[in-house]
N, C-alpha and C positions, 0 to 999 in steps of 0.2 A: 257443429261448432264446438271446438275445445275447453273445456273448462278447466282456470288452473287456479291451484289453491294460490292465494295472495303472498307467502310467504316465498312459495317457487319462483313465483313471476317476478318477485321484487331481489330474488339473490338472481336470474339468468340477467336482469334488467341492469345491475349491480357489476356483473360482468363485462357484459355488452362495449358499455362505456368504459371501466378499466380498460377493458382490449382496445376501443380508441383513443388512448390515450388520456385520459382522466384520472386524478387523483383517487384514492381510496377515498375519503371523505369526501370530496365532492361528487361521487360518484353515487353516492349512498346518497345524499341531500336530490338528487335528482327522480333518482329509482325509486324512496318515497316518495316524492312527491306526485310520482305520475302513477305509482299505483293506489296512493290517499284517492286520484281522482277516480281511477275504477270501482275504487270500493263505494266512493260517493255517486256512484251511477253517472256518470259526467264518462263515457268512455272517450269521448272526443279531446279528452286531452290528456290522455293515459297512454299505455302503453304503444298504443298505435301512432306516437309522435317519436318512437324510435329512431325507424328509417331516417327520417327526415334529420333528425339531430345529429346523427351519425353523417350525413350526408352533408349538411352543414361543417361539418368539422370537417371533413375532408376537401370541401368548398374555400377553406380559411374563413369561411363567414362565422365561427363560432372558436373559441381558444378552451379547449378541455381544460387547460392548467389555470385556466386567469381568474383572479379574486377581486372582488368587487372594493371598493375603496374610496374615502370619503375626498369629492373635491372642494366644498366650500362649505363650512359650520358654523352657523351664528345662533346656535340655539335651541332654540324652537325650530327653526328650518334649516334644513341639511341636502345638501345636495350630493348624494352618489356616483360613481363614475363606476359602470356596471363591466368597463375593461373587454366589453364582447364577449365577457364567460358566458356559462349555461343563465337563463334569466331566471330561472329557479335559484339558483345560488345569490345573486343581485340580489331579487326581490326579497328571498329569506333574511339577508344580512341587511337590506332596508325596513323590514317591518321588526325585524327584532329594534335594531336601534328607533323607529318609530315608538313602538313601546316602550322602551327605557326611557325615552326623552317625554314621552308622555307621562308616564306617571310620577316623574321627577317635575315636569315646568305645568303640567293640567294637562299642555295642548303639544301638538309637533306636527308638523309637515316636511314629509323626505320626497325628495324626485329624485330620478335615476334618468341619468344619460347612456349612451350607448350600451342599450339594454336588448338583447336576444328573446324572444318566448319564454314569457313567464310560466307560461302553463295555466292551470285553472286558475282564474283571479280568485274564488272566492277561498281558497286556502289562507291566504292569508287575513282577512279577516277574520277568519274563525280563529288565527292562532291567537289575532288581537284580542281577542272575545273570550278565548279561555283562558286571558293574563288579566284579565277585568280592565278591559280598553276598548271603548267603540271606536270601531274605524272605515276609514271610506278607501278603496281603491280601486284606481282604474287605471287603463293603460289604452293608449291615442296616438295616430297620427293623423298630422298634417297633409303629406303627401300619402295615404293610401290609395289603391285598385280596387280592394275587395267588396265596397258596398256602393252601391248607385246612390245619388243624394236623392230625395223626392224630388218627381218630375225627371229626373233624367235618365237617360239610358248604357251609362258607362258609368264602373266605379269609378270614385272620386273619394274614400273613406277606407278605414280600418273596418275592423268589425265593434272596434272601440267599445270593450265591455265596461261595466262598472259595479259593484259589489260592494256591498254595508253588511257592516257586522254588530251586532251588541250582546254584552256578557247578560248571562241569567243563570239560573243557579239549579233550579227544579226542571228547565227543562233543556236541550240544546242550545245552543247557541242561536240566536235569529240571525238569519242569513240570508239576504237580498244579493244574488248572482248572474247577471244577465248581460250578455250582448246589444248591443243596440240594433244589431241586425235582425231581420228576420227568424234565423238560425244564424251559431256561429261557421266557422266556417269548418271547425274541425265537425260536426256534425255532418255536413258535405261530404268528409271523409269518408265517415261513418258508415253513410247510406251509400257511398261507392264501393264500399269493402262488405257491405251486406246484399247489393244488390237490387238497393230499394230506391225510389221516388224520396223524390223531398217534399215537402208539405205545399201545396199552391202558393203562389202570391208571395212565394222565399225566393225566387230567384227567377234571372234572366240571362238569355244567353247571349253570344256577342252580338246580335245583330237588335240588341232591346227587345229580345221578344220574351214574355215568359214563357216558363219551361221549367218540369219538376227533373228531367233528367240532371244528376248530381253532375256528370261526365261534362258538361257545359261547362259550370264552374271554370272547370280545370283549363277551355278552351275559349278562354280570354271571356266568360260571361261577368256575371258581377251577382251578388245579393242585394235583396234590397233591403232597405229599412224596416223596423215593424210598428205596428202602428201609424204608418204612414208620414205626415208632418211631425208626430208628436215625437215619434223614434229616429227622424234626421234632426231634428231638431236637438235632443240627448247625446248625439253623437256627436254634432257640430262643437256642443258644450266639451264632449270628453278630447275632441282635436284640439282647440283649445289650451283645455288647461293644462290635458297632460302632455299634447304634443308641440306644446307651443311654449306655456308656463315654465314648462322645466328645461328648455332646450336653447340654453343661451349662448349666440355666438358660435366659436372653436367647437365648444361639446355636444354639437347638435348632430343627431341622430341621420338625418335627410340625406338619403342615398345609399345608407348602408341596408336602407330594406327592415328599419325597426323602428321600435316605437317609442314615446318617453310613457313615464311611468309618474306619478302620484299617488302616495301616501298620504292624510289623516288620519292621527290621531288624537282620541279624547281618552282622558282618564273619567274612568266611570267616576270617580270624587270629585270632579272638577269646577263643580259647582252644591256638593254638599255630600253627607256621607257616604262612600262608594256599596254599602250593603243598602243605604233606600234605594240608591238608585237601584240597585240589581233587584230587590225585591220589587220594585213598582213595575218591572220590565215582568218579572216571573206574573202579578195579576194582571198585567196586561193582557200574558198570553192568556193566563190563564181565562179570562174571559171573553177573548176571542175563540175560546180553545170550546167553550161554553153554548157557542152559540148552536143550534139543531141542526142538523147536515138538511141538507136541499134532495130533492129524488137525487138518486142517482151519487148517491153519494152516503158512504158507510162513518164518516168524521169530517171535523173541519180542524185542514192540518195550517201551518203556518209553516213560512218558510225557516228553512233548514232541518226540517223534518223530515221530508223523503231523503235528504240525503245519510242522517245519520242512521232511519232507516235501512236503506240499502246498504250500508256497512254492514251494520248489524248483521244482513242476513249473505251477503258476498264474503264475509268473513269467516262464517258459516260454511255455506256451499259449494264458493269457490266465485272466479272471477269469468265469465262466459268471454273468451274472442275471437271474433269471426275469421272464417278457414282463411280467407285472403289475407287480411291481418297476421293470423299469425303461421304464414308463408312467409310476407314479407318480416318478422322478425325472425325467426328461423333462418333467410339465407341472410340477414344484416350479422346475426352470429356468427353462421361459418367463414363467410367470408375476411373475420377479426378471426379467427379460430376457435372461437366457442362455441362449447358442444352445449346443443339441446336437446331434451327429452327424445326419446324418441317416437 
């Protein structure tokens, strides 16, 4: 397995998409963000979403040149028109203005219509988080395939993840990131392109049976929930709000194969000085941070910790991706004309 320094991966990445046809800037806003998520150990939405974007563009299912753009403003609540650009570029240009409007009115909620893969949701929380803004986002459909509802045997869901973020000062950002599936689905990828089984009780294949082979997935199986009632139940909520809430009418997403998208934000002041808040957030951890590890266990971490972790140390030694993976970004290059390592 290849290890490449993050800085390579994120100029051939950079590339890649220019040679499809994408703006220099928007090409950049993409390339980080899918290498933010390998440094964050999240590889399922990193570089190995390549192919696939590329493939989309050539599809017509995604517009390299198109910017995202505000269709209805009253406020506090904003609604986005994501134009089928990359959903990196969308979401980016939704959680910044999310933030601006939050720490201007307390509060803001953005949706985004005809919105493409965002990529890792929990990125943007965290960007909320280092502008001193708690925020929530998730991203939902109505009409998904990819997850079984409890009790049944065919998807009927997204993978419908959902992620909170809050600012703190002494330590990372806290950061809650999770699918409501089982596993997400780019993790499927994952263990296809590794070669591995997926975890039990994550998935079944077309005929409702389970089955750890990832290779089902792909042949009409389904994920299921996790948690069982408690995680279709979270998903139902994330169809919902965000694929129902924001998807009014004309700009509704149903059919083109995406999802809508919601945004909250809080302004850490929003209810009294935005440094208690941030400090009452830092003892919080910090005495969660306090409590004695269990056997089997060297600390007691809180979320968003192994991620800034594996930065820290991917950033270091480099970004590990698997021989299949990166085959298929190798021939996604040459065949734009770009040259990769050799």
């Amino acid at each position: 397995m290849p290890t490449i320094a993050a800085d390579e991966l994120r100029t051939l990445t950079r590339a890649i998409f220019e040679g499809a046809g994408t703006p220099a800037d928007l090409a950049e806003t993409v390339a980080d963000h899918l290498i933010n998520a390998n440094l964050a150990g999240h590889d399922s939405h990193g570089v190995i979403r390549i192919p696939s974007y590329v493939g989309a563009i050539q599809r017509k299912a995604l517009d390299p040149t198109a910017r995202p753009s505000v269709l209805n403003d009253k406020g506090p609540t904003v609604l986005v028109d994501g134009n089928w650009a990359f959903g990196q570029v969308a979401a980016r240009y939704a959680i910044d203005l999310a933030v601006s409007r939050a720490r201007e009115l307390g509060v803001a909620l953005v949706g985004i219509v005809r919105c493409n893969h965002i990529g890792r949701v929990g990125e943007y929380p965290t960007i909320a988080a280092q502008r001193g803004v708690a925020a929530f986002v998730t991203v939902g459909s109505a009409s998904g395939r990819s997850v079984a509802p409890f009790g049944g045997r065919a998807g009927a869901l997204g993978t419908n993840p959902i992620s909170f973020g809050f600012p703190a000062a002494g330590h990372p950002p806290f950061l809650v990131d999770f699918a409501t599936s089982a596993i997400a689905g780019g993790k499927v990828m994952v263990a296809r392109a590794k070669g591995e089984e997926v975890p039990p009780g994550s998935l079944i294949d077309a005929n409702g049976e389970p089955t750890r082979d990832p290779n089902a997935y792909f042949d009409g199986g389904a994920l299921l929930p996790f948690g069982g009632h408690k995680g279709y139940g979270l998903s139902m909520m994330v169809s919902l709000f965000a694929g129902v809430l924001t998807q009014p009418g004309a700009h509704s997403s149903e059919g083109h194969g995406a999802s809508g998208c919601l945004m909250v934000a809080i302004d850490a002041g929003a209810f009294g000085p935005a440094e208690r808040t941030v400090a009452d957030a830092d003892a919080a951890i910090d005495r969660i941070k306090a409590i004695p590890p269990a056997a089997g266990f060297d600390e007691v971490l809180v979320p968003g910790e192994p991620e800034a972790r594996s930065r820290e140390r991917r950033l270091r030694e480099g970004i590990p991706v698997p021989e299949r993976t990166w085959a298929e970004i190798q021939a996604t290059a040459e065949s734009l004309g770009v040259r990769t390592r050799a």
